[in-house]
Every structure is written in structure tokens, then in C-alpha cells.
C-alpha positions in Angstrom: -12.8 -37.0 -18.2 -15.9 -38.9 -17.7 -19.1 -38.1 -18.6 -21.8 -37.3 -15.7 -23.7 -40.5 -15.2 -26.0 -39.0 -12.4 -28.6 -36.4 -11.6 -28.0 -32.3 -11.4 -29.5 -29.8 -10.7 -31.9 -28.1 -13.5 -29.4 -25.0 -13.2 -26.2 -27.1 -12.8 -27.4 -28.6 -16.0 -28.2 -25.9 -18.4 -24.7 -25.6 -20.0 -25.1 -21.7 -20.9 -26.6 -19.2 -18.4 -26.3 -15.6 -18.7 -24.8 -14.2 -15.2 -23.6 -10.1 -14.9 -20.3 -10.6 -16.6 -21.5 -12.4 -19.8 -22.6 -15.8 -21.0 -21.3 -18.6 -18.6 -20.2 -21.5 -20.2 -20.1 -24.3 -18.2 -20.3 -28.0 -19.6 -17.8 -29.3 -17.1 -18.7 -29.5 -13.7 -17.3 -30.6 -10.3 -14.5 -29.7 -8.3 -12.1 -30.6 -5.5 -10.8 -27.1 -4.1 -13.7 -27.7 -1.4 -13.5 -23.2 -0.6 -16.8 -23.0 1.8 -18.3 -20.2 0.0 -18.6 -21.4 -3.0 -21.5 -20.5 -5.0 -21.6 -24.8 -5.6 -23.5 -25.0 -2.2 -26.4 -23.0 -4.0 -26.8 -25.8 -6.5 -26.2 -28.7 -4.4 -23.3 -29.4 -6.1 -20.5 -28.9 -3.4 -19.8 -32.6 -2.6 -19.0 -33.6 -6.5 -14.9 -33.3 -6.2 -14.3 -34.9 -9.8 -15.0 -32.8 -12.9 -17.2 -34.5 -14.9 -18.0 -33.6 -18.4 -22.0 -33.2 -19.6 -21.5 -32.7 -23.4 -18.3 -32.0 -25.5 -16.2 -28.6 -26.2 -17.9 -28.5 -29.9 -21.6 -28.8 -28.6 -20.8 -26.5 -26.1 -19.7 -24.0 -27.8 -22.3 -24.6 -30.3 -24.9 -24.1 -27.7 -23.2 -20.4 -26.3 -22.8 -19.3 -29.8 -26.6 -19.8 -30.7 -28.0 -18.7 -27.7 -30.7 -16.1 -28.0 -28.7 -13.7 -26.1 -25.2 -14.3 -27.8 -24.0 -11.5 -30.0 -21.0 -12.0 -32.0 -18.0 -9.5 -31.0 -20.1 -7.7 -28.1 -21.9 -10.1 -25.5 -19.0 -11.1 -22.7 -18.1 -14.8 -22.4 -16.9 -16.2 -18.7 -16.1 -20.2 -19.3 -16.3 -22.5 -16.1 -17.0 -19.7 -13.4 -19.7 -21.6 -12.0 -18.7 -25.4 -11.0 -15.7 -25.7 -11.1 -12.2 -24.5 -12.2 -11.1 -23.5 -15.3 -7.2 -24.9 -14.8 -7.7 -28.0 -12.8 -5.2 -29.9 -14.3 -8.3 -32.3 -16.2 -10.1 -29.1 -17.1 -7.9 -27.1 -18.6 -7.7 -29.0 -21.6 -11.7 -28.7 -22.1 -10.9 -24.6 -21.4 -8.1 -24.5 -24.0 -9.9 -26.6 -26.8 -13.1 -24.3 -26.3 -11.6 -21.1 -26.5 -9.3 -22.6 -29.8 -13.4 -23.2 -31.3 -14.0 -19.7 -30.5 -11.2 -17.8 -31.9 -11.3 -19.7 -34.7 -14.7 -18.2 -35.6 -13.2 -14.7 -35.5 -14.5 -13.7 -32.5 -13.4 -10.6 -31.0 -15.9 -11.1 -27.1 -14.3 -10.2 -24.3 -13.5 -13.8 -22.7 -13.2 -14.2 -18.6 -11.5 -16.7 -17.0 -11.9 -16.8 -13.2 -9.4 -19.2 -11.4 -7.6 -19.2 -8.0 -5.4 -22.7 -9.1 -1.9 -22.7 -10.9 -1.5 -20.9 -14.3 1.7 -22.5 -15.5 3.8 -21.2 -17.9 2.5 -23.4 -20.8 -1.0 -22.0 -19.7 0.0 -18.2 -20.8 1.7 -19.6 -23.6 -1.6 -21.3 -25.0 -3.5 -18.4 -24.0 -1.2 -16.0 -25.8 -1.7 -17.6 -28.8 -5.3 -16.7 -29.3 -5.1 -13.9 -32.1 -8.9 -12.6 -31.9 -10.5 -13.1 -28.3 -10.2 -10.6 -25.5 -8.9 -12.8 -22.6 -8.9 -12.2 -18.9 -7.6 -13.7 -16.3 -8.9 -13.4 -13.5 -7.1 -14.4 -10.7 -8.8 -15.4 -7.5 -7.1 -14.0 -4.6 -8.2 -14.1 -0.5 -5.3 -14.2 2.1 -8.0 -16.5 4.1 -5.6 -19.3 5.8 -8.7 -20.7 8.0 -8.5 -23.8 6.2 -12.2 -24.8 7.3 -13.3 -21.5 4.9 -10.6 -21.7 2.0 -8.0 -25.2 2.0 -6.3 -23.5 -0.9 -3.1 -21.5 -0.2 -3.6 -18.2 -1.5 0.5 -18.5 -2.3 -0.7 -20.9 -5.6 -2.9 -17.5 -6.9 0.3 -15.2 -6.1 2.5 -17.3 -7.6 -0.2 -17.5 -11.1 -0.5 -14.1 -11.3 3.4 -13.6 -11.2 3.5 -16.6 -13.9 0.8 -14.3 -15.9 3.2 -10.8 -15.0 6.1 -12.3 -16.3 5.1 -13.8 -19.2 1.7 -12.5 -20.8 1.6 -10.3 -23.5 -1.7 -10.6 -25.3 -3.7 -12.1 -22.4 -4.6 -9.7 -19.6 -4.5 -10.3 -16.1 -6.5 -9.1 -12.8 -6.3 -9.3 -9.0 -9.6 -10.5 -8.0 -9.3 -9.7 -4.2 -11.9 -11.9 -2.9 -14.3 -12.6 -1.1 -13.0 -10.0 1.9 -14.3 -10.6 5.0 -14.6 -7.9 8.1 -13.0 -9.8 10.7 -11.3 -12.1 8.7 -8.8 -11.3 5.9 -9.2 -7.8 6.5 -6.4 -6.6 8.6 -3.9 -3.9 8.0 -1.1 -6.4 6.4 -3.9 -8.6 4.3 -4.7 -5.3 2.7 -0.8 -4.2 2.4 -0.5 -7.9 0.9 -2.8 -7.2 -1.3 -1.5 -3.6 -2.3 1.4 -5.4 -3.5 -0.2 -8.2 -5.4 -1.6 -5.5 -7.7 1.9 -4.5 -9.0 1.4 -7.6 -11.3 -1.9 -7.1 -12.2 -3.1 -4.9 -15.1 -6.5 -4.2 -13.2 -7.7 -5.2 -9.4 -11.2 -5.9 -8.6 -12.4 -6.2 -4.9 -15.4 -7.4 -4.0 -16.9 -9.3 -0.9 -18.6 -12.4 -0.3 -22.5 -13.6 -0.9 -23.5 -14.6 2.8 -26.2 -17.4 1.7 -28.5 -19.7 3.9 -26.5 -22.2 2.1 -23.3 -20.9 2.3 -23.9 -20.2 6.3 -25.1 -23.3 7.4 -21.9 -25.5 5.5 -19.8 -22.8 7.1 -21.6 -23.7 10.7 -21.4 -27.7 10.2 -16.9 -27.3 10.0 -17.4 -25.4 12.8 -17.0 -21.7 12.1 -19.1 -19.0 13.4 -21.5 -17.0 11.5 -19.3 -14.6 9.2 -22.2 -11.9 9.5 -25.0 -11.7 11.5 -27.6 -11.4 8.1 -27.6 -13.8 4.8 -28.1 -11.4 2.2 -28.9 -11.8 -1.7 -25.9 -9.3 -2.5 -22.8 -9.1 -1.9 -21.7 -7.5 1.6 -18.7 -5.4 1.7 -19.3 -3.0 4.5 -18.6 1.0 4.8 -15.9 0.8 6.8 -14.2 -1.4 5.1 -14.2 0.2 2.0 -12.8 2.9 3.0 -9.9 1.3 4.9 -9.2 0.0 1.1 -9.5 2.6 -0.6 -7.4 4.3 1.5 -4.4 2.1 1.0 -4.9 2.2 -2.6 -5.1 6.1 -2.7 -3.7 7.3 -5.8 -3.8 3.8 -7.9 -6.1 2.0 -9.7 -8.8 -0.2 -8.3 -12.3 -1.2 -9.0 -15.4 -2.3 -7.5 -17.2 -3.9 -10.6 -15.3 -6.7 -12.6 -16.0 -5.0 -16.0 -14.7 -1.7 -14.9 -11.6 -3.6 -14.3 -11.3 -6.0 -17.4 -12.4 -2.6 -19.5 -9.6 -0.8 -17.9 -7.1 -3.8 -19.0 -8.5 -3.8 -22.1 -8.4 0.3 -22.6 -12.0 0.4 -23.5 -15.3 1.0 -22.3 -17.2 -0.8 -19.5 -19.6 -3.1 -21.2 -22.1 -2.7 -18.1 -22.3 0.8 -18.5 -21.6 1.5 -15.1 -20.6 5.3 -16.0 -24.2 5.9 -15.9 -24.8 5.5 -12.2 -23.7 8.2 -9.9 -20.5 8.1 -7.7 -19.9 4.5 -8.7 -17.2 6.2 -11.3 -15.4 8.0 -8.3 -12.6 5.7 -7.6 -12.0 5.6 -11.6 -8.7 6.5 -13.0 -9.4 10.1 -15.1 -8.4 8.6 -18.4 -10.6 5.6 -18.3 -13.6 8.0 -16.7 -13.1 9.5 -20.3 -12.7 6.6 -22.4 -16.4 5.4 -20.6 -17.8 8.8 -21.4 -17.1 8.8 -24.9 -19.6 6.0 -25.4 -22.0 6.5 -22.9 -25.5 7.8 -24.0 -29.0 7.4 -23.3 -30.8 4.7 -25.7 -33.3 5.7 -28.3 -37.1 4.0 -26.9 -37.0 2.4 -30.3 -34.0 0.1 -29.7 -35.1 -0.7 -26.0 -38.3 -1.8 -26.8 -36.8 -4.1 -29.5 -34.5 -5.5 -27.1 -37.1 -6.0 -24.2 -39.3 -7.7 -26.4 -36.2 -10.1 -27.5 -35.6 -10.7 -24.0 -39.5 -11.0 -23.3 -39.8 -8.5 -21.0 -42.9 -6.2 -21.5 -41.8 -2.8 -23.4 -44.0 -0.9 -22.5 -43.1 -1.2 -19.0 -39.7 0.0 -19.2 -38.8 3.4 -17.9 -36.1 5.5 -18.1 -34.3 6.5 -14.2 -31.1 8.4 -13.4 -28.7 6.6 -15.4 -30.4 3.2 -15.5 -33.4 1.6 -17.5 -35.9 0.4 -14.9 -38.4 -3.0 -15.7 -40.8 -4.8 -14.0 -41.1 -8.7 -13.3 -37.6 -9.3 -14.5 -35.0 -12.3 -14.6 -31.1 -11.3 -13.4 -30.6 -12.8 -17.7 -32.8 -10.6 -19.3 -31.6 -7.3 -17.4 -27.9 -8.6 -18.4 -28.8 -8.7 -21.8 -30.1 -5.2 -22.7 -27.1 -4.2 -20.2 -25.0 -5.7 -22.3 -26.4 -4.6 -25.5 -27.2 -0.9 -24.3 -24.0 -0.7 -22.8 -26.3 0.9 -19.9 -27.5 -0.3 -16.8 -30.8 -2.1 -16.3 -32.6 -2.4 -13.1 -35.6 -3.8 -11.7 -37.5 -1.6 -9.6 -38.3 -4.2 -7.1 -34.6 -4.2 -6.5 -33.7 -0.9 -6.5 -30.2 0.3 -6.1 -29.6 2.4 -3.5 -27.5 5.6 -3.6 -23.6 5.1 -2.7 -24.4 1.3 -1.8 -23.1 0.0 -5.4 -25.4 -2.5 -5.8 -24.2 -4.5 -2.1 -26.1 -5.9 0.6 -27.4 -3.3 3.1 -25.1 -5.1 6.2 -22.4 -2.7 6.9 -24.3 0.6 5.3 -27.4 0.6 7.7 
């Protein structure tokens, strides 16, 4: 793989950035599965179809392991969830090599790997060998066959996680039903489909889809109408829709946040310290309600003054709310750190979360 030769974006090229699910490693970028939202459109990236490398597995893992925010065994790792895709057949080798560097430190991190492209057998065969990570897969799943939103056949994402069912026995692996779409991918047999799909799965997330500016007006130059009437800076996944999913799932496991699904995979606690927050828990299998309650507790002042400080957020302007920290002037990192540290949830009172919404965009709930 070549090295980039031209100019990025400042966020395109910082090679660690901390997102909700962990530290995002991401020191290849480019790619050719062209899906019209991706989140490349908000970087200006979207029209770069080769992966291109910017600095080698070792620096880049060098660079995620010193980062101010990394902590060894605790802070969760996702590795090319940003521009591209972790099994393209030329950057799968970079995603192997990199999680080989890690696991040879002795790391125990969780590990997410988001992908919607083919996981061949030889794939959970190199993943399985990993003797100290936490892996997930994550495995990118839509039903959309508008080729002008998503040119990807959602059958290569059934058939990897079948390849994952059938053969993985460290590495865990997760429907990740989305982005879902009222009026789109939602009908009665896309959610049976999807029903189905989770019988292979040890977790399944659903989620919708970050309706951009960006992401709207690409959509609008193939030709398709506007998904929602309202961009939004959260994801939307409407009332009504929820509940047409929930329905179908009635008595089985599903989740709405992806690390109350790689927690429940894992049989341990949600590193985001969801618990906290009321009836976001509600959908929750009973045993791993219990297994989140065991560990959840309010943190002592002392230990989140030390960590806003680290993450240079004014102490003394943190506040304690129903089940969350609130702070004042802050960055989506250094909220995602303490999370992660506090294994309790962090939120800025400018951006408040409202009750039963979950943290989505108000279209659908007004």
C-alpha cells in the first residue's frame, strides 16, 4: 500500500482520535465501498477509493498506546472505523499486524472491529489466535438494496457473520443493524430478516443513521430524496420505529448502545456506564442488568476532579445529575474519557439528554 502523497483533512490526519466506543485507530485511510452515508463525507474524504497508508502499523500503535487518554487493559480500542475498512482485502493485513503489536504487549482492551466486507475463514482464524485482546466484530448489516445509498450487497455481511458463527471461538461477533431508515429498510420482512441474522450473532446492536448537511446533499446529487426532513447532530431512530423492533425481538436480546452489546458478548460490564441512566437498561437481558449493577457506583469528587483536570476540563465545574456527571465547555474526547474511566456517563449540560430519547436526534420523538 502506498503512502498518502496529498493533503487531508486535520481530522482525517490525526491517526488516534477518541470517538464513544474507545480510541480510533486509523493510520490507513480511503476506501472504495462508496455507502452514501458514510461519515467520510464529513471529512471530505469520500472520493479517495484507494487505501492509502499515513505512517506504519508500529508508529501507529506507538502513537494509540501513548496517548494521554490510553489506559492499559481498560480504555476500548476500535481500529479503522473511520476511513475506511478494516478487511479490504489491502487493509486487512495493516489490521492483523496491528492487533499482533497489541497483544503482544499483554493487553487485555476491549478491541472493535467494524466492517460490512467479507470475513473469510482465514480472517477468524488469525483473529482467534490473539490470546490476550477482547475482539469484536462488528458486523455491518443494512438490508438497503438502493444501490445509490449502499452498492454493497448486504448478502457479503450475512455471509461474514455466518463465516464468524461457524467458526469463532475466542473472537466475538455482533449484528450491527445499521443505519435503519423509516421508509427504507424498515419493513416488516427487513426486520424479520434481521431477527434471523441475530441467531449468529452473540450480541445485536441497532442503531440509525446521522442525517448530516453533508451526508444529505451527496445523497441529493445521485438523485435520492431527502431521507428526513431535519439534518440532525445525533443519530435519528424514531418512536415508532423502535417499537416496531422491539417488538419483533420480544423476549431476546438486543441493544441500543454498542457497548451494551460488546459487554454482553463479553459477559461483563458496559464500559460506558450506561446502567446509570434511567430506562435506557429496559430492554436488557436480567442477568446482564445484574452483571452492570455489580460495578456501578457513584465516583468519589476526588477521582473526578483528577480526571477532569487530566482531560483539561475545569473541576470545579463538574456536577453530579441523575446517573451522569455533567461539565461545561466540553469536547465529545474528553467526556469519553472520564466515561471510560468512571465507567459512568458524562454529559455536557449544553447537550443535555433528554428522558426516554437515549441520547437520538429529536426527529421521530417530537
Amino acid at each position: 500500500m502506498k503512502r498518502l502523497d496529498v493533503a487531508i483533512t486535520p481530522e482525517l490526519a490525526a491517526v488516534v482520535e477518541y470517538r464513544k466506543s474507545g480510541l480510533s485507530l486509523n493510520h490507513v485511510v480511503g476506501c472504495p465501498l462508496d455507502c452514501g452515508y458514510c461519515v467520510r463525507h464529513l471529512f471530505s474524504n469520500f472520493d479517495m477509493k484507494h487505501p492509502h497508508l499515513l505512517i506504519s502499523d508500529e508508529e501507529a500503535v506507538e502513537l494509540l498506546v501513548r496517548h494521554w487518554a490510553f489506559r492499559a487493559h481498560a480504555t476500548p480500542i476500535q481500529i479503522f472505523n473511520r476511513a475506511t475498512d478494516p478487511f479490504l482485502a489491502n487493509v486487512k493485513r495493516h489490521l492483523i499486524n496491528s492487533l499482533r503489536l497489541l497483544d503482544d504487549m499483554g493487553l487485555t482492551n476491549h478491541v472493535l472491529i467494524i466492517t460490512r466486507w467479507k470475513v473469510a475463514d482465514e480472517d477468524v482464524a488469525m483473529l482467534d489466535r490473539l490470546s490476550n485482546l477482547r475482539v469484536t466484530v462488528l458486523v455491518t448489516w443494512s438490508g438497503i438494496d438502493d444501490a445509490r445509498i449502499e452498492p454493497v450487497d448486504s448478502a457479503i455481511a450475512e455471509q461474514s457473520l455466518e463465516n464468524l458463527s461457524r467458526l469463532a471461538v475466542r473472537t466475538r461477533k455482533m449484528l450491527y443493524w445499521r443505519p435503519i431508515v423509516a421508509g427504507l429498510n424498515d419493513s416488516d420482512s427487513h426486520i424479520a430478516r434481521a431477527s434471523r441474522l441475530s441467531a449468529f450473532a452473540d450480541a445485536t446492536v441497532f442503531t440509525g443513521m446521522f442525517h448530516r448537511d453533508e451526508i444529505r446533499e451527496y445523497l441529493r446529487s445521485t438523485g435520492v430524496e431527502d431521507l428526513y426532513p431535519d439534518v440532525a447532530r445525533r443519530k435519528i431512530m424514531p418512536r415508532e420505529l423502535e417499537a416496531r423492533i422491539l417488538a419483533e425481538f420480544s423476549g431476546r436480546s438486543i441493544f441500543r448502545k454498542t457497548s451494551c452489546g460488546v459487554a454482553f458478548a463479553h459477559r461483563t460490564h458496559d464500559y460506558n456506564g450506561h446502567y446509570g441512566i434511567e430506562g435506557l437498561c429496559d430492554i436488557c437481558p436480567g442477568s446482564q442488568v445484574e452483571i452492570c449493577a455489580a460495578v456501578h457506583s457513584t465516583p468519589s469528587r476526588t477521582d473526578v476532579e483528577r480526571l477532569a483536570e487530566t482531560a483539561g476540563l475545569n473541576p470545579a465545574a463538574v456536577s453530579l445529575g441523575d446517573g451522569c456527571l455533567y461539565v461545561a465547555d466540553s469536547t465529545e474526547p474528553q467526556r469519553y474519557f472520564m466515561q471510560h474511566a468512571l465507567g459512568f456517563q458524562v454529559h455536557d449540560r449544553a447537550l443535555p439528554h433528554l428522558p426516554g430519547r437515549h441520547g437520538r436526534a429529536e426527529t421521530g420523538w417530537r
